[in-house]
C-alpha positions in Angstrom: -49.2 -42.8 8.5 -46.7 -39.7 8.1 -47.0 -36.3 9.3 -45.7 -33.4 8.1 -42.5 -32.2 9.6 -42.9 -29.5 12.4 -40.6 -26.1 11.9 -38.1 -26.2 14.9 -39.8 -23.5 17.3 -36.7 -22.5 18.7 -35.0 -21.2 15.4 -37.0 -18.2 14.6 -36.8 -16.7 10.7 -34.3 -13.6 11.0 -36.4 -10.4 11.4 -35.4 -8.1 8.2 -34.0 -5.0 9.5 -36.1 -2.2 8.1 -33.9 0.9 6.0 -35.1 3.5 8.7 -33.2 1.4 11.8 -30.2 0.3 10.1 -27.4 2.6 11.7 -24.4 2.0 9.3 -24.8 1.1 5.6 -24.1 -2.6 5.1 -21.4 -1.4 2.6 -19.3 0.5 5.1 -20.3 -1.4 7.8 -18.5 -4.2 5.9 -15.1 -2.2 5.7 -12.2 -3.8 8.2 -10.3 -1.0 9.3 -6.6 -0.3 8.4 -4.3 -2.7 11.1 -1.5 -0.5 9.7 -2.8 2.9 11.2 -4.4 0.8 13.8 -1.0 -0.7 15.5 0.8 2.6 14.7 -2.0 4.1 16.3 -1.8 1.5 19.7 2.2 1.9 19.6 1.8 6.2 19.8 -0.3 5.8 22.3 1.4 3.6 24.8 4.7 5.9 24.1 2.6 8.9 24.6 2.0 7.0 28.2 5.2 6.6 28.8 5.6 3.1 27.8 9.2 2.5 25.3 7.5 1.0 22.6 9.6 0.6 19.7 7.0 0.8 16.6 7.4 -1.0 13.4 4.5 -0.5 11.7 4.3 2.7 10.3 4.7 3.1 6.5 6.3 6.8 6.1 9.8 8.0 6.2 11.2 9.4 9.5 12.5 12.3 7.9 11.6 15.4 7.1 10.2 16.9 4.6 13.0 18.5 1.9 13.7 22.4 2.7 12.6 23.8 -0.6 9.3 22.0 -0.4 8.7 23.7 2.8 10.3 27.0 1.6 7.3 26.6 -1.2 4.7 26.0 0.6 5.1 28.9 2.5 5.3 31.2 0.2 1.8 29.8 -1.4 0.5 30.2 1.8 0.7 33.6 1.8 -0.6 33.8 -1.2 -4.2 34.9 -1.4 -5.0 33.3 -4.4 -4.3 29.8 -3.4 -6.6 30.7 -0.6 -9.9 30.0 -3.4 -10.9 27.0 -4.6 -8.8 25.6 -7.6 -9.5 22.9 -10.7 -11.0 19.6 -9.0 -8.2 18.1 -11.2 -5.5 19.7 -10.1 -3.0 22.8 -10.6 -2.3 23.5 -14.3 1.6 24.1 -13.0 1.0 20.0 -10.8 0.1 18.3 -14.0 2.7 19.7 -15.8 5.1 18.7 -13.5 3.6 15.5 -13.4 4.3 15.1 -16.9 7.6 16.3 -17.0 8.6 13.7 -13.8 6.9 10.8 -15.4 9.3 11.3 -18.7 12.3 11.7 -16.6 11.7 8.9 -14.6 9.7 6.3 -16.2 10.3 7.0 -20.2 6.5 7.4 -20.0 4.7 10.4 -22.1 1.3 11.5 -20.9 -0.4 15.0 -21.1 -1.9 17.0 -18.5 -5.4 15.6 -20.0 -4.1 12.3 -18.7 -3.7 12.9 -14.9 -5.5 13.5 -11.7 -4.1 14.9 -8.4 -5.6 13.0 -6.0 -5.4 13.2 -2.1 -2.6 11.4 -1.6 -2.3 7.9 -3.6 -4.8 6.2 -1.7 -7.7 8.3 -3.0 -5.8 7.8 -6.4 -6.5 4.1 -5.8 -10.0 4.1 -4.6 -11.2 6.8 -7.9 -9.3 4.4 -10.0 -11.0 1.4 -9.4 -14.4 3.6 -8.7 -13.9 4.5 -12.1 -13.4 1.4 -13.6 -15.3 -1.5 -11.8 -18.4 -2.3 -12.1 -20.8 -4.3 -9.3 -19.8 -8.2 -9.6 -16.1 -7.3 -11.8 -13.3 -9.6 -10.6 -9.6 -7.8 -9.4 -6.6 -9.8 -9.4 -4.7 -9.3 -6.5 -0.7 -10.5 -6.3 -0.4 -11.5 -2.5 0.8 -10.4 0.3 -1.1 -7.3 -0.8 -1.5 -3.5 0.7 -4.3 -3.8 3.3 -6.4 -1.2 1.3 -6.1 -2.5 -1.9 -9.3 -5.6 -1.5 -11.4 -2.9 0.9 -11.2 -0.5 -2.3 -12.0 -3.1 -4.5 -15.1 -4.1 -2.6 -16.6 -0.3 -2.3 -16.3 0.1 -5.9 -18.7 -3.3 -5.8 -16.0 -5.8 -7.3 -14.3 -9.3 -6.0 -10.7 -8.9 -4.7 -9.1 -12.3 -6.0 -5.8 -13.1 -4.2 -3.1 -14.4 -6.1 -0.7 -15.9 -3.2 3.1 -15.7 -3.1 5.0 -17.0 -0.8 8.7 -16.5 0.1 9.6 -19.2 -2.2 9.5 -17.2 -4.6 10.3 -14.0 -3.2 7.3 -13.2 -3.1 7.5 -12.4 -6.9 3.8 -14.0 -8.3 3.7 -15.7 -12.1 1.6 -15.2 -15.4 1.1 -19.0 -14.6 -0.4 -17.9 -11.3 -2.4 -15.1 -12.4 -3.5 -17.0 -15.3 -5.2 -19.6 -13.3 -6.4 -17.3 -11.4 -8.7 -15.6 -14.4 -12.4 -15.9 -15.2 -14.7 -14.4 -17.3 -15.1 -11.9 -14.6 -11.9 -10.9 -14.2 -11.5 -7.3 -15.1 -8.7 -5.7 -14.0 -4.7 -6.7 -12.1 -4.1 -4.6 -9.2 0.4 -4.7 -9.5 2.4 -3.7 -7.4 6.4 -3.3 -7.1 8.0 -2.7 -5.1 5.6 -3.9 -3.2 4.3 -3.3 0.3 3.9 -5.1 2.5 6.7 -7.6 1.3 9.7 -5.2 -0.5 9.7 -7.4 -3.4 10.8 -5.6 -7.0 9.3 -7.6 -9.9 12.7 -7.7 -12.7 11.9 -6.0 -15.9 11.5 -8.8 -17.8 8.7 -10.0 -15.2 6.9 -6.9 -15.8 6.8 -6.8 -19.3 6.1 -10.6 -19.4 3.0 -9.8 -17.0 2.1 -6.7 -18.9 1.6 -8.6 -22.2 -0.3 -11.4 -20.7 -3.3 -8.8 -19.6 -2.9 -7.1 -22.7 -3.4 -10.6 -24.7 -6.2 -11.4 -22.0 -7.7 -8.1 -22.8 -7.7 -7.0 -19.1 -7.3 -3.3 -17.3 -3.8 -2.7 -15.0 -3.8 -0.5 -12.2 -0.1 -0.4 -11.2 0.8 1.0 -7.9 4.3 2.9 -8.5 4.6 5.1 -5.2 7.6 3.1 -4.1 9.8 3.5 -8.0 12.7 5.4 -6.5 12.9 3.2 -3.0 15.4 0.4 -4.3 18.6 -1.3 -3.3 21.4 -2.9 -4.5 20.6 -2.8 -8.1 17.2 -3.5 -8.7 15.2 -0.9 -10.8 11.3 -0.6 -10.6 10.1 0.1 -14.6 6.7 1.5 -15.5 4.8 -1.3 -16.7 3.1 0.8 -19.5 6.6 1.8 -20.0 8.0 -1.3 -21.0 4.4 -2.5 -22.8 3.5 0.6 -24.3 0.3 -1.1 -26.2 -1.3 -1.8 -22.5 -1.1 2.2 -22.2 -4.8 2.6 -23.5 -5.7 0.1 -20.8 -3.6 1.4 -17.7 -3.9 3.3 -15.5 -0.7 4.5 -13.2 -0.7 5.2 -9.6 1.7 7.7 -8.2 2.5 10.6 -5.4 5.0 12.4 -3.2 4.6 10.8 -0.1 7.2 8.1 -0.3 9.7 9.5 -2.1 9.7 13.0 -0.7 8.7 12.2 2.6 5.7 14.2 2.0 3.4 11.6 3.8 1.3 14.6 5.3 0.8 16.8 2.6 -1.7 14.3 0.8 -0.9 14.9 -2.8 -1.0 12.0 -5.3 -2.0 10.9 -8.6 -3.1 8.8 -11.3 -2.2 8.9 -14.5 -4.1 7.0 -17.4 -6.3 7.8 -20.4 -7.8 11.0 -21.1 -11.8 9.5 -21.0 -10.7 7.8 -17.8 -8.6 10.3 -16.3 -11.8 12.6 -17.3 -14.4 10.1 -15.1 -12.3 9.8 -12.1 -12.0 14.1 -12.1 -15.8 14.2 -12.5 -16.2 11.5 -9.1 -13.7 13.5 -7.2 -15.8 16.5 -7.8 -18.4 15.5 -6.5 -16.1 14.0 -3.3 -13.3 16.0 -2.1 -12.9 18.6 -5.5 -9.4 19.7 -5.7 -6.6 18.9 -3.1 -5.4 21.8 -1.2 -3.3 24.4 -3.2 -0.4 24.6 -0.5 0.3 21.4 -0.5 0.1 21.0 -4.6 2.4 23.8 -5.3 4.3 21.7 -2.6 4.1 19.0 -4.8 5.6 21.0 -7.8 8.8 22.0 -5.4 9.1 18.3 -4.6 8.9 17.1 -9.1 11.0 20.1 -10.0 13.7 20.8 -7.7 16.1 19.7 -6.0 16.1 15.5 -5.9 19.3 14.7 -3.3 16.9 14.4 -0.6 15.8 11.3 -2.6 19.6 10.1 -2.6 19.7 10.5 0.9 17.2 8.8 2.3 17.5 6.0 -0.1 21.2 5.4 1.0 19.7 5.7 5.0 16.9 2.9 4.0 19.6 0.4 2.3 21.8 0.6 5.2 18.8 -0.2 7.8 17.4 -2.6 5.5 20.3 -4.6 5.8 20.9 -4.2 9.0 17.4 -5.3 9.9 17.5 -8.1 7.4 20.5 -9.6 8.6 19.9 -9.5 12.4 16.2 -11.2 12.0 17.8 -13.9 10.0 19.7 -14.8 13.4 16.2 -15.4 15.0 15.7 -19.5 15.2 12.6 -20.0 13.4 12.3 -16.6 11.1 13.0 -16.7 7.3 13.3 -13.3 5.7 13.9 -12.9 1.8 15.6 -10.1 2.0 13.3 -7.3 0.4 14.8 -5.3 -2.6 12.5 -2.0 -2.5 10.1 0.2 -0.6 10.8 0.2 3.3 9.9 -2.7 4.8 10.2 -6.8 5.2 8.3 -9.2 5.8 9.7 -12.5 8.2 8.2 -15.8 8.0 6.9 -16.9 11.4 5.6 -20.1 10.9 7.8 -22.0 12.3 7.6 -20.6 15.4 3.9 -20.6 15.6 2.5 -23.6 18.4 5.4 -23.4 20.4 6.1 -22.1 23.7 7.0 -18.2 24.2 7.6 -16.5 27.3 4.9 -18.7 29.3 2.5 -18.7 26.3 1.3 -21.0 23.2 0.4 -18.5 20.3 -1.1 -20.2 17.5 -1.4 -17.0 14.8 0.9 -14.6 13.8 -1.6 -11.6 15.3 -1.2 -13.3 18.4 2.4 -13.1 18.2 2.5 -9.6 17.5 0.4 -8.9 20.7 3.1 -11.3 22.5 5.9 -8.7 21.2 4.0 -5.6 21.9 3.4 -7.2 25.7 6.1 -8.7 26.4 9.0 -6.9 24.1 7.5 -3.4 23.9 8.0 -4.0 20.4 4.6 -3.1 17.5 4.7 -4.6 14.1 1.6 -5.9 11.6 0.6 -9.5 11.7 0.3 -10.8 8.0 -3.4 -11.6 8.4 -3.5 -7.5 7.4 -2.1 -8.6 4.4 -3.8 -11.8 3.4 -0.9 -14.0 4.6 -1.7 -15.4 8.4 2.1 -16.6 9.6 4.5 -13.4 8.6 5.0 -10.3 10.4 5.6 -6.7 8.5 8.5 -4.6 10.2 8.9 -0.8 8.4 12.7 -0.1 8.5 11.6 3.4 8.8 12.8 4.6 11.6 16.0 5.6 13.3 19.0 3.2 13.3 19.2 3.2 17.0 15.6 2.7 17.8 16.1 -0.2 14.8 18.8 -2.4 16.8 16.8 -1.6 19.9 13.4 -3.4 18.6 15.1 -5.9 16.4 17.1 -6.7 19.8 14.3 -7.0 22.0 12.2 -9.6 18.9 15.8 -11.8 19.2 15.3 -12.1 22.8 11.9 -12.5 23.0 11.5 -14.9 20.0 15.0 -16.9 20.5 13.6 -18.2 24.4 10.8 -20.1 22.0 10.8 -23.5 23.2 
């Protein structure tokens, strides 16, 4: 004779949480905060304490500002009407600028129908893909990837599908790789270059090569081009719609003044894409944030317009660190660095010297090595697990060349007694 089986007593059913007593939504709640802001955050604070951290990790120029755009942004600030609320869309006098500067620079004609000034480019980002995804929609997602990119994805309610590159390749990905990568869900490629977190410039032919691949496969681009005019040693950054102008009804372009300007505070950015989209996006934003202050818009138009050897400037300062930084990591037993060819920062392979012994400790992760240099080096820099990569480290060669030599000095030291 048989008898039924008994339900295990001690493995209750889960209790539902009723609406009224959940705290946080289950889609926020779900959100992993930004490790960029969060170890820039850490390194201010022990320096603000009086500890000599050297900080790596944040992702903004360390200069100011250019003159005129300050000069301009007094000026609107004292006047009263850019003290009223303005188009959610942006200045007239922005998108025209915004025009004008994507001609110049990109070979890329738009009209002020087609673009959105956004606060800053991460809200560009997160109305873009707001605006185009639907619940369930896969995003292809070339990786190492900016840590925002999959969190965006996933509050417009689609799948973030990585697309891995490793330094092998420079971290450059393949139409092979993406390809393989596509379903029947796939909607959209999130693209990137230069890139954060890894510095990598796709070359033109790659681009247009990727560009008529998700034209053929019938799929949206978003393309992230806040880092165009941040590139060394002869690489160039083209506009993907640029180069495959039939993808231009399916693209939308990313874009703002913090980067190139050093205009990281002001919060002005963009996107750029067709006029029903474009149209979609304004309507969301507002109903979110409506439009982005008008000081720092006619800001904006100072930065597009005038003056552009501040660009030059800073440019020439970031090749010369990003050598400088390049070359001394490569003298660290155990690091590989391609040597990154845009934006402002690289990214080391530390693999090799994960599971061995550093400065009395065993660290098995790249996150646990960046708490090793931060404790033991007074040096901050972003573990790769921010960035969908566990076993590389992201150093910003934005800062000073002193401080530079300093940190990178301290990481030889510190890494080289690895047993």
């Amino acid at each position: 004779m048989t008898t039924a089986p008994v339900p295990d007593a001690a493995v209750p059913p889960p209790v539902p949480v009723r609406p009224a007593e959940r705290r946080v939504s289950r889609r926020v709640a779900a959100i992993t905060p930004s490790a960029t802001l969060a170890v820039d955050a850490r390194a201010k604070a022990l320096r603000a304490a009086g500890s000599p951290v050297i900080g790596f990790a944040a992702g903004e120029p360390d200069f100011p500002s250019p003159p005129h755009v300050v000069a301009a942004a007094v000026a609107a600030a004292q006047d009263p009407a850019n003290h009223r609320y303005s188009p959610a869309g942006g200045l007239p006098e922005l998108k025209e600028a915004i025009v004008a500067k994507t001609l110049r620079d990109s070979g890329l004609r738009a009209r002020p129908a087609d673009v959105l000034v956004t606060n800053g480019g991460k809200q560009a980002v997160q109305e873009a893909l707001a605006t185009l995804i639907d619940p369930g929609d896969e995003v292809l997602l070339p990786t190492p990837y900016w840590t925002t990119y999959p969190e965006a994805v996933r509050l417009a309610g689609g799948v973030p599908v990585p697309v891995v590159a490793d330094e092998a390749s420079g971290y450059l990905v393949s139409v092979g790789q993406l390809e393989a990568a596509r379903t029947a869900r796939t909607r959209l490629l999130l693209f990137c270059s230069p890139a954060n977190p890894t510095g990598a410039v796709h070359p033109a032919e790659e681009v247009a090569e990727i560009g008529r691949w998700a034209l053929d496969a019938g799929l949206w681009v978003l393309t992230d081009e806040i880092y165009e005019h941040l590139v060394y040693g002869g690489a160039t950054a083209p506009s993907l719609p640029a180069l495959v102008p039939e993808l231009q009804s399916r693209c939308v372009v990313v874009n703002g003044v913090a980067k190139t300007y050093a205009m990281t505070g002001w919060r002005v950015g963009w996107l750029l894409g067709p006029a029903d989209v474009v149209a979609a996006a304004t309507a969301l934003q507002s109903h979110s944030t409506s439009n982005v202050a008008n000081v720092s818009q006619l800001a904006a138009v100072a930065a597009l317009t005038g003056d552009q050897s501040a660009v030059a400037t800073m440019r020439a300062a970031f090749d010369r660190r990003r050598q400088t930084m390049v070359g001394m990591l490569r003298e660290i037993p155990g690091v590989a660095c391609p040597e990154p060819q845009g934006a402002f920062y690289a990214y080391p392979s530390v693999k090799a010297l994960l599971g061995r012994p550093i400065a009395g400790r065993t660290v098995q992760t790249s996150v646990e090595l960046a708490e090793l240099l931060l404790e033991e080096a007074q040096v901050a820099v972003v573990p790769g697990e921010a960035f969908g990569t566990p076993g590389y480290l992201r150093l910003s060669y934005s800062l000073g060349d002193d401080d530079l030599v300093e940190g990178v000095s301290r990481m030889q030291r510190l890494l080289g007694s690895a047993g």
